[in-house]
VOMARGU-297141 format. One line per 5 residues: number of its first residue (from 0); their letters; for each residue x, y, z of C-alpha. Coordinates in pm, 1 decimal. Example, Ala and Ser with C-alpha at 12.3 -4.5 7.8 and 13.67 -1.06 7.14 Angstrom:
BEGIN
0) AS) 1230.0:-450.0:780.0 | 1367.0:-106.0:714.0
This chain:
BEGIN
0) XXXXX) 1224.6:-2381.6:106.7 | 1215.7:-2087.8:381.0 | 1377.9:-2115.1:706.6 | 1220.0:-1863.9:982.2 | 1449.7:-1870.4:1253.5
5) XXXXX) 1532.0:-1561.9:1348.7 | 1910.4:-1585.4:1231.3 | 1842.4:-1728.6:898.6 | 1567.7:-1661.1:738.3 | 1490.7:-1668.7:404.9
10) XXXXX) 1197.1:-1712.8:155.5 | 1145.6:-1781.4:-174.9 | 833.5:-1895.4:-393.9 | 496.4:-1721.2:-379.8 | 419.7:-1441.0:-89.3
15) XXXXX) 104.9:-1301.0:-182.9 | 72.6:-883.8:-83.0 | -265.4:-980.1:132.1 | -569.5:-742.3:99.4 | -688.1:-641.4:405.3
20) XXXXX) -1067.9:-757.2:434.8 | -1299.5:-452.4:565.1 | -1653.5:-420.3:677.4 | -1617.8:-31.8:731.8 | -1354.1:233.0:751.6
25) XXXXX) -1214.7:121.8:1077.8 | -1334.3:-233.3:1120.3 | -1195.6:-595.5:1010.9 | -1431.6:-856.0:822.5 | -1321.9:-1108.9:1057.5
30) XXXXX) -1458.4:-1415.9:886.6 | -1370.6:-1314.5:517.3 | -986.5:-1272.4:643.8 | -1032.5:-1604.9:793.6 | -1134.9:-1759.9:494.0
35) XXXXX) -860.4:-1591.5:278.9 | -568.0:-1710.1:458.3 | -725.3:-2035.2:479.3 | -760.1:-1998.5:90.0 | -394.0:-1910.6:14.8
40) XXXXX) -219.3:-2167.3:243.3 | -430.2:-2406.6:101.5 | -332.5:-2296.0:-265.1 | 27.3:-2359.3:-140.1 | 182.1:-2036.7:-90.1
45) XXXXX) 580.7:-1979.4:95.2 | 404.9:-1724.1:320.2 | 219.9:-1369.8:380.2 | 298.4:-1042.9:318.7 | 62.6:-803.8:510.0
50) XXXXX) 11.6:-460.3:529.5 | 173.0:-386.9:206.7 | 29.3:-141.5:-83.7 | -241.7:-439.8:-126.9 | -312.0:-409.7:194.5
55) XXXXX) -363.1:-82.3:185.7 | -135.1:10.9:523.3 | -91.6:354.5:490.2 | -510.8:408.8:508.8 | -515.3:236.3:827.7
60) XXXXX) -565.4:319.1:1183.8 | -272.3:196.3:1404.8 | -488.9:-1.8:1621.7 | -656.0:-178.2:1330.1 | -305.8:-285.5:1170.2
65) XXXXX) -229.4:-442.3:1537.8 | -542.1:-607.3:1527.7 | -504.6:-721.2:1159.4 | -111.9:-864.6:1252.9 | -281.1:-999.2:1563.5
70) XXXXX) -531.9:-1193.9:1355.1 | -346.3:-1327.1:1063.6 | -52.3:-1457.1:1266.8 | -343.0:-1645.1:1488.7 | -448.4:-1800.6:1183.6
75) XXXXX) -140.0:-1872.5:1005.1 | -23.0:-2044.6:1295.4 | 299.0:-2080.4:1188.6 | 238.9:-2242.1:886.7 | 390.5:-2023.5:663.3
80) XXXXX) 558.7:-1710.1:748.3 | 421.0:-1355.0:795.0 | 556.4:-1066.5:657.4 | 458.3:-760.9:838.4 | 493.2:-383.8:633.6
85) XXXXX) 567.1:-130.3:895.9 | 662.5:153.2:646.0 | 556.1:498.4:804.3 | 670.9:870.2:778.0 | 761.7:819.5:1147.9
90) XXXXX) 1055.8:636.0:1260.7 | 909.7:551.6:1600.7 | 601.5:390.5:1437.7 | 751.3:163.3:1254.8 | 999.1:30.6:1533.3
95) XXXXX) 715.4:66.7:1731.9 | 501.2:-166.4:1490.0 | 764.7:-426.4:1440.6 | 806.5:-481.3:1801.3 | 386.9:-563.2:1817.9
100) XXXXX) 512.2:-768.5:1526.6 | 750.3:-1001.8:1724.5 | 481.4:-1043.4:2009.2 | 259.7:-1150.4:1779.7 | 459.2:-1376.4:1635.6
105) XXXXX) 553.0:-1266.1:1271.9 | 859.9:-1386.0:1114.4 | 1014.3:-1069.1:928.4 | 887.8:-703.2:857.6 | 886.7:-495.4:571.9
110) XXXXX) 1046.3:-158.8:482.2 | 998.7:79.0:235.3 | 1176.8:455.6:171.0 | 967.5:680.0:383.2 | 746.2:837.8:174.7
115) XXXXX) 591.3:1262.2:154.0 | 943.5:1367.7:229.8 | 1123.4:1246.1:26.5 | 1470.1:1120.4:115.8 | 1811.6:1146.1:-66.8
120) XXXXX) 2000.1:860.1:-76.9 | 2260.6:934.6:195.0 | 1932.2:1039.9:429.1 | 1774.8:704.2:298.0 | 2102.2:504.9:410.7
125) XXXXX) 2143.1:638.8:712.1 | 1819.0:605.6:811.8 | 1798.6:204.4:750.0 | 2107.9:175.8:922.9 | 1936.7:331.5:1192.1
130) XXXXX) 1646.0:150.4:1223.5 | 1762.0:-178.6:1137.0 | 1910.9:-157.4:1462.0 | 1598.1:-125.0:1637.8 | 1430.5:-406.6:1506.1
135) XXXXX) 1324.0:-743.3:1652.0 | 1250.8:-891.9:1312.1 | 1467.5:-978.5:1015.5 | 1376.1:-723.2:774.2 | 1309.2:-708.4:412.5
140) XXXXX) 1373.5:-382.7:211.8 | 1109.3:-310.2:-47.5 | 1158.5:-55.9:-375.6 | 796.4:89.4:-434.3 | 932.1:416.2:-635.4
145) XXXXX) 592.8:440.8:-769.2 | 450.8:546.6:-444.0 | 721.3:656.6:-254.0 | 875.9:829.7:-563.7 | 1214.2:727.8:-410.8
150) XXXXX) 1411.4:478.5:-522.9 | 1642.5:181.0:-314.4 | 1946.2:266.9:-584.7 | 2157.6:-40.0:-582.1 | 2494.6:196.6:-483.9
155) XXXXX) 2291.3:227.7:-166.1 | 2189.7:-91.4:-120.2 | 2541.8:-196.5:-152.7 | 2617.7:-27.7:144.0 | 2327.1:-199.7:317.1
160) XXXXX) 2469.4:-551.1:273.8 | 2639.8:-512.7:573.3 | 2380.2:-491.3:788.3 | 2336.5:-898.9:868.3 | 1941.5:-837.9:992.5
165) XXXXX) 1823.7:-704.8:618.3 | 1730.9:-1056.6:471.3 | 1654.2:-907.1:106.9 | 1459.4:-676.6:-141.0 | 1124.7:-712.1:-276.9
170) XXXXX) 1091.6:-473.9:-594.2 | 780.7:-357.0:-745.3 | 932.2:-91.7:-976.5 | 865.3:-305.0:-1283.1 | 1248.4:-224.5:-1436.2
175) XXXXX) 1404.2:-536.0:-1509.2 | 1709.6:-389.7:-1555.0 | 1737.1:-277.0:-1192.1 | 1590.2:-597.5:-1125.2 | 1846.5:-790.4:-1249.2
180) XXXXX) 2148.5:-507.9:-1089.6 | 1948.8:-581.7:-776.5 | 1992.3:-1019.1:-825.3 | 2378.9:-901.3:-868.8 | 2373.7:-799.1:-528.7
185) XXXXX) 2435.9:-1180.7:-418.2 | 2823.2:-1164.6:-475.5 | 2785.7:-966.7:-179.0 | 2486.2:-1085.9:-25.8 | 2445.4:-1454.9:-110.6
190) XXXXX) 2174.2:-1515.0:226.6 | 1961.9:-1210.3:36.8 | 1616.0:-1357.6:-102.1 | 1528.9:-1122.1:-415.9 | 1186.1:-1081.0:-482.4
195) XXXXX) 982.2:-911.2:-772.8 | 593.1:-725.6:-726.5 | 457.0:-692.8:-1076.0 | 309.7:-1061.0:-1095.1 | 335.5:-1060.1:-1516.7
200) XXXXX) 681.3:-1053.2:-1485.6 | 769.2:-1304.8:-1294.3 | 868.0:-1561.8:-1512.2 | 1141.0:-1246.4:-1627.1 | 1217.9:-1212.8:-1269.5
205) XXXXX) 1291.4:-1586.3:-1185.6 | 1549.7:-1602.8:-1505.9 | 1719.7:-1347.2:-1368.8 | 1774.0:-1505.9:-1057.9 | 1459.1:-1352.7:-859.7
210) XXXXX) 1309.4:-1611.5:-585.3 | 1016.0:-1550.9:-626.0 | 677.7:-1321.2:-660.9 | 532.1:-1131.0:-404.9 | 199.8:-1104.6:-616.2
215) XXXXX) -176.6:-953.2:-561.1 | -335.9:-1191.3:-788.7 | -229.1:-1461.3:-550.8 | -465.2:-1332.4:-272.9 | -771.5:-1484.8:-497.7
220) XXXXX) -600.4:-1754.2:-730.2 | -253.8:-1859.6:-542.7 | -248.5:-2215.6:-739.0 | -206.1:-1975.9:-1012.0 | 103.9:-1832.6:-927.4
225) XXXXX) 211.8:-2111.4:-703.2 | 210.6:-2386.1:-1020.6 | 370.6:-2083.0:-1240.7 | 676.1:-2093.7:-988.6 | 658.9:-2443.3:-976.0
230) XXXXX) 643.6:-2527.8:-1347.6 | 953.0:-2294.3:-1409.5 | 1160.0:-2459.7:-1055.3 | 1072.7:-2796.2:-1221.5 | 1198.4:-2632.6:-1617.1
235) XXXXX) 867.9:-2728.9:-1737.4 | 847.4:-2434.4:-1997.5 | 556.1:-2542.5:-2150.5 | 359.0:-2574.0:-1857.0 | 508.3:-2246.9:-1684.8
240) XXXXX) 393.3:-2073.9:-2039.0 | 67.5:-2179.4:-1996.4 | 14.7:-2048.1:-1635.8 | 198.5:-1730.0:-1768.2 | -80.7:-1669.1:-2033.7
245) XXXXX) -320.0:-1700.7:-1753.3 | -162.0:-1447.2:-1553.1 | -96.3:-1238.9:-1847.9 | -486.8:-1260.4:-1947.7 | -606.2:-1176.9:-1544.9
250) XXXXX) -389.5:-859.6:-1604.4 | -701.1:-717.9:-1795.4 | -899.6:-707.9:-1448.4 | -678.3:-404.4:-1372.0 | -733.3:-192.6:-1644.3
255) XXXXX) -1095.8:-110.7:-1489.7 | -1174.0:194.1:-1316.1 | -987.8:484.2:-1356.7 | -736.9:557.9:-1025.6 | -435.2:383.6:-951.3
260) XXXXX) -645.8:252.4:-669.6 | -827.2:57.4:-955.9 | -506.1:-251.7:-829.0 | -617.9:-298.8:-551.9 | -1028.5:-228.8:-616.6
265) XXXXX) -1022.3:-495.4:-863.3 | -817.6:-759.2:-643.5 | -1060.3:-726.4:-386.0 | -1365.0:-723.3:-646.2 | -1229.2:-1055.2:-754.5
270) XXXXX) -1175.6:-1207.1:-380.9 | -1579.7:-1084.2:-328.2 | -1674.2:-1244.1:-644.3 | -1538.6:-1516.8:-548.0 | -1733.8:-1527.0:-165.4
275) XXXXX) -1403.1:-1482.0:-12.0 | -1415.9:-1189.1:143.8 | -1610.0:-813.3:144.5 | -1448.5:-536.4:-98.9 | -1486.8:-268.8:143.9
280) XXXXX) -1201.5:-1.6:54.3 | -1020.1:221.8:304.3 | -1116.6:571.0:283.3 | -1058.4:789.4:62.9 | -1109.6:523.5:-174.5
285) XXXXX) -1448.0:327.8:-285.8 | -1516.5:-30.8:-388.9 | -1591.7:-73.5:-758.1 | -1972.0:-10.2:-834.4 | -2244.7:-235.4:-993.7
290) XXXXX) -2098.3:-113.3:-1370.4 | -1722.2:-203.8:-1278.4 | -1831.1:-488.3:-1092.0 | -2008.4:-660.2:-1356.4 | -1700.7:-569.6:-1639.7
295) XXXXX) -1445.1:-723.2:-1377.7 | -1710.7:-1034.8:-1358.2 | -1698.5:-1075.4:-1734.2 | -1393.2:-1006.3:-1772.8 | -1304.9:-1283.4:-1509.8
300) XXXXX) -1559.4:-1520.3:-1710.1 | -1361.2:-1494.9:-2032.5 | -1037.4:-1614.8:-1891.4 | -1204.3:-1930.1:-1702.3 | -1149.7:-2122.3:-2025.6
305) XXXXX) -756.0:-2113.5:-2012.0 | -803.1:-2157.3:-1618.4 | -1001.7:-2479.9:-1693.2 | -668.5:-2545.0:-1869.0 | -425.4:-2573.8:-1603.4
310) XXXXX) -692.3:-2749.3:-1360.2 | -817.4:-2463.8:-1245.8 | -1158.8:-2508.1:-1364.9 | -1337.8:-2446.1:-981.6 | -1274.8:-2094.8:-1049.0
315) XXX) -1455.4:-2123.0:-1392.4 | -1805.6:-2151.9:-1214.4 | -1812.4:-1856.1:-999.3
């Protein structure tokens, strides 16, 4: 259940990191983004996270991100929620975004640690107490250490539980032992909605309390995910294993190319695969070519058996 009145909100479930659909460096393929927020809301997700890492925000022009929250919150139409990323190295920008936010009509923005600088943790602190001041939106912090190469270290985020408009943490460090520190922080926090990035883990995730998966396989197979939460709300283990094999297997669609780009190459190599949307990458990076193409095709061919499995057998034909 997520409430998204500006007082109370909170979200739980699955909150897919949306892709953001390109024809060229600088313009929006209209009709495929169309078609893949149609796609998830019908495959039942709690809402949509945009302008993420999946959605490859910090490649972006600022005009095109306005456009892009402009677009998806048409669509959406209040449906589910939208999540809108507004980390930047500047400040100003991201107040700046979150305000186009609100006027579009998003629900909540998202924060990570500023990234090329990096911050220390009293800098880091201080500067979300700062801007959560500034912000229209409730606002979820987001631990991307990977990226960022800072950290949200729970003694800070401790501090940070004061702050009534920060509505949770979505962590995509893949350490379930911060993980679960992080779930602890509900003595304190009990409104907080903790959610986890790394989708294979998020049966892990929900036993330790986590609400949820804010997943990039969900962008092309969200019934996946969506029955995966279910299964394991509903202490089905045998059907939440199942799912879970599924998602484990899809894993292997990431393991081709050779960048750390190769994430999000492959999710949108699946989504154009499956006549979703195009797989145009922002530069500096490119879409996968005919050879990685084809490999993610077979790979995505092999695992339609176990999707036929859970009733997922449309996506066995394409």
């Amino acid at each position: 259940m997520n409430s998204t009145s500006p007082e109370t909100f909170s979200i739980s479930g699955i909150v897919p990191p949306v892709v953001t659909p390109l024809l060229d460096r600088d313009t929006l393929d209209v009709e495929g983004a169309k078609r893949l927020v149609e796609h998830m809301i019908a495959g039942g997700v709690s809402g949509l996270f945009i302008l993420g890492t999946t959605g490859e925000a910090p490649s972006l022009s600022y005009r095109l991100r306005r456009e892009y929250i402009e677009l998806v919150c048409g669509i959406a139409e209040k449906r589910v929620p939208v999540l809108v990323g507004i980390t930047d190295t500047s400040f100003v920008e991201s107040v700046t975004l979150a305000k186009f936010a609100k006027a579009s009509g998003a629900d909540a923005v998202v924060l990570s640690t500023p990234y090329y600088f990096p911050a220390g943790q009293t800098e880091l602190t201080q500067y979300v107490s700062h801007i959560v001041e500034e912000l229209p939106l409730p606002l979820m912090l987001y631990n991307m250490p990977s990226l960022t190469k800072v950290w949200f270290e729970i003694e800070s985020l401790e501090k940070l539980t004061t702050h009534k408009n920060i509505v949770g943490v979505k962590d995509s460090s893949g350490d379930l032992d911060y993980f679960k520190r992080l779930v602890e922080l509900r003595k304190l926090r009990p409104d907080w909605s903790f959610m986890v990035g790394p989708e294979h883990l998020l049966i892990e995730a929900l036993k330790l309390g986590g609400d949820g998966g804010v997943n990039g396989g969900a962008n092309a197979f969200p019934e996946l995910f969506v029955g995966c939460y279910n299964a394991y709300q509903d202490k089905d283990d045998q059907q939440a294993t199942k799912y879970l094999e599924c998602i484990e297997a899809l894993q292997e669609v990431y393991s081709v190319g050779k960048y750390a780009s190769r994430h999000i190459k492959a999710t949108k190599c699946v989504l154009s695969l499956l006549k979703i949307c195009d797989d145009k990458m922002a530069e500096p990076f490119n879409h996968f070519l005919p050879p990685e193409r084809e490999k993610v095709n077979q790979i995505l061919q092999k695992i339609a058996p176990g999707f036929d499995s859970i009733g997922l057998s449309q996506y066995g034909s394409n």
